[in-house]
Backbone as CSV, one residue per row, in Angstrom:
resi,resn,N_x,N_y,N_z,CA_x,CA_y,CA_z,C_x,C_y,C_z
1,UNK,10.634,-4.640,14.657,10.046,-5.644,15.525,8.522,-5.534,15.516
2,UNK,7.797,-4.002,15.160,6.831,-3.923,15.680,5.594,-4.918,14.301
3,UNK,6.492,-4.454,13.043,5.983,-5.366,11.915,5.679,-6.685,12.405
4,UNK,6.811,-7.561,12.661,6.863,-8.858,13.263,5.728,-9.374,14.043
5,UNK,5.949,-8.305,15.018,4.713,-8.441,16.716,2.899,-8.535,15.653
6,UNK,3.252,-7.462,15.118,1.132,-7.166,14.790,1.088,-7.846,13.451
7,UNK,1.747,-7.986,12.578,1.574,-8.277,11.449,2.340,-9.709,10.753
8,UNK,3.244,-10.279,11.331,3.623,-11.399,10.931,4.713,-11.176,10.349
9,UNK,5.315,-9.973,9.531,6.095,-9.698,8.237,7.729,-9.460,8.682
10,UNK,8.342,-9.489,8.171,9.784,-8.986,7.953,10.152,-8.005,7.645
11,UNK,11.227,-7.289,8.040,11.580,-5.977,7.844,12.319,-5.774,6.544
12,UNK,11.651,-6.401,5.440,12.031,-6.125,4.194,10.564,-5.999,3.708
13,UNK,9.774,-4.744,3.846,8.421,-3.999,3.235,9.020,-2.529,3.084
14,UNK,8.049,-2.617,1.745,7.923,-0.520,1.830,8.017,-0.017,2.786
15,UNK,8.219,1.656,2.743,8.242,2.130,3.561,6.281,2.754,3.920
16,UNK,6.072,2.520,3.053,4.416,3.027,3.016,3.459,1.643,4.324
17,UNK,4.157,0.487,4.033,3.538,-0.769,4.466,4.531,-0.740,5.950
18,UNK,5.521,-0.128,5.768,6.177,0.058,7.341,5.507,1.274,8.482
19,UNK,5.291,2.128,7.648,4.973,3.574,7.945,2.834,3.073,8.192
20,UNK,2.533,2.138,7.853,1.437,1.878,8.290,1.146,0.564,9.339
21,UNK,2.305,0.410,9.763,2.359,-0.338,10.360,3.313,-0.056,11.800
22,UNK,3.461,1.120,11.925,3.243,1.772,12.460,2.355,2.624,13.578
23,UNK,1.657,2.874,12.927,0.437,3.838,13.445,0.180,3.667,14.179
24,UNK,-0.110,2.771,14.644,-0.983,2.497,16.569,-0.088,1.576,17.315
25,UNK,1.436,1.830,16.904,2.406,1.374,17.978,2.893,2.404,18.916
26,UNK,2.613,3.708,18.677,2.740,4.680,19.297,2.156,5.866,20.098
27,UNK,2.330,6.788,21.351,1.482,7.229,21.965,0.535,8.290,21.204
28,UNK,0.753,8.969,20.192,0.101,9.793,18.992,-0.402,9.194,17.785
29,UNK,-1.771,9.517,17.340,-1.896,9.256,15.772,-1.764,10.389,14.812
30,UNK,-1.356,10.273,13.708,-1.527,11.151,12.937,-2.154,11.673,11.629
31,UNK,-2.892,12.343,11.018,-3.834,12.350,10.520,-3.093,13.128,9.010
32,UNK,-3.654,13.074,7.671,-3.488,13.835,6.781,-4.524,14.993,6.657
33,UNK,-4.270,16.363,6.797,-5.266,17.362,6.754,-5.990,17.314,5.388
34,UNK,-7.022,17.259,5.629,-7.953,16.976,4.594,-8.594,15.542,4.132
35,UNK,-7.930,14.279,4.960,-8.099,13.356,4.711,-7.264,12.175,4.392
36,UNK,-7.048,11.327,5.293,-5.896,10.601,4.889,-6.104,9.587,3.562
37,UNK,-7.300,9.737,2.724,-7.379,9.066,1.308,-6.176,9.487,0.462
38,UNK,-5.650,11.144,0.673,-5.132,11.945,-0.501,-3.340,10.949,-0.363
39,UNK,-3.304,10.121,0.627,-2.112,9.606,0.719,-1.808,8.617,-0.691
40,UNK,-3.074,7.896,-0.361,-3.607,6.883,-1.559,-3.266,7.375,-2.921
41,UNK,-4.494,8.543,-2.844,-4.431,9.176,-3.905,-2.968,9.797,-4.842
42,UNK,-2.346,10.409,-3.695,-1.237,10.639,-4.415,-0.186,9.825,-4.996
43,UNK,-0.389,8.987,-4.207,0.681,7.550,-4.528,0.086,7.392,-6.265
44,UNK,-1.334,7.014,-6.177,-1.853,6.730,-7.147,-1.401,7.813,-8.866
45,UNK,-1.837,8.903,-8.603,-1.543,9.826,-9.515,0.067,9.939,-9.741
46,UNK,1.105,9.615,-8.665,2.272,9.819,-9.060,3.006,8.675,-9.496
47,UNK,2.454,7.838,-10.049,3.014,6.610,-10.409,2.373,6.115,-11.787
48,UNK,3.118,5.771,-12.549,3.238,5.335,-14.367,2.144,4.100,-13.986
49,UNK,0.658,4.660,-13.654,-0.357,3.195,-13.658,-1.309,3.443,-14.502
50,UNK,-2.439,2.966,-15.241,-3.650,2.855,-15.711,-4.595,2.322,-14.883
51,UNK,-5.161,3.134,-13.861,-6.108,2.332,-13.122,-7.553,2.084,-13.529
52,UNK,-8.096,1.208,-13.184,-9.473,0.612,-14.101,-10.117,0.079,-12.375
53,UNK,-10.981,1.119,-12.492,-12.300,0.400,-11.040,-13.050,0.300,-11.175
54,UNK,-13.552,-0.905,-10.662,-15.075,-1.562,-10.910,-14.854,-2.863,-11.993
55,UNK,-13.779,-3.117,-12.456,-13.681,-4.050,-13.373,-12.790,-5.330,-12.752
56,UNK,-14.308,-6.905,-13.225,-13.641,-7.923,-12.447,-12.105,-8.465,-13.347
57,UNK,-11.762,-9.108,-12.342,-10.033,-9.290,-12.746,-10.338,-10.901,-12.864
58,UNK,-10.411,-11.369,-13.896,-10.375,-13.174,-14.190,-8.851,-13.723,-14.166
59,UNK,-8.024,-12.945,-14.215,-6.514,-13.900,-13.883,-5.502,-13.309,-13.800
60,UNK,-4.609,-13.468,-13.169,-2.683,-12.924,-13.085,-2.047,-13.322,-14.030
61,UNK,-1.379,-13.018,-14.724,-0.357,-13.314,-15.050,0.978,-12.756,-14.903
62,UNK,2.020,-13.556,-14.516,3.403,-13.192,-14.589,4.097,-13.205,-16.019
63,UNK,4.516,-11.928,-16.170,5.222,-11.592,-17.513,6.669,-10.785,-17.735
64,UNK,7.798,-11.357,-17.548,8.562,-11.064,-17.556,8.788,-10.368,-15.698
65,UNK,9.305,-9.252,-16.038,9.480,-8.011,-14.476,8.292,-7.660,-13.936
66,UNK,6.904,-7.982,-14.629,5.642,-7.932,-14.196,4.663,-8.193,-14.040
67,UNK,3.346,-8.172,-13.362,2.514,-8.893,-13.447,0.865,-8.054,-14.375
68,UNK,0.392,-8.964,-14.898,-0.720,-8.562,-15.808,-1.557,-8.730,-15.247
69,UNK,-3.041,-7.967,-15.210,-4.369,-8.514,-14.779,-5.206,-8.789,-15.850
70,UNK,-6.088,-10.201,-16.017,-6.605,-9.933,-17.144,-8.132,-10.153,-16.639
């Protein structure tokens, strides 16, 4: 419900996009020791991606099961 109330969405999201949506529905926050970037981060490093930053993105494409940036 609480998705619904603050955010508009349906209870068919990640659990990362649930679990942040979350956070300030409740009487505690909680913090990652050392920094809650390394959440990011880890997501990032543990997942089959090529990330490229700083580089503009001129178009989407849908390709088959995925999408391309070009």
């Amino acid at each position: 419900v609480i998705t619904r109330i603050n955010y508009g969405q349906s209870t068919r999201m990640s659990g990362l996009a649930g679990g942040v949506s979350l956070a300030g529905s409740g009487g505690g926050l909680w913090a990652v020791e050392g920094g809650n970037w390394q959440m990011a981060a880890g997501l990032i490093n543990g997942s089959d991606v090529e990330l490229h930053l700083n580089e503009e993105i001129l178009s989407v494409s849908h390709v088959g099961t995925h999408y391309e940036l070009n």
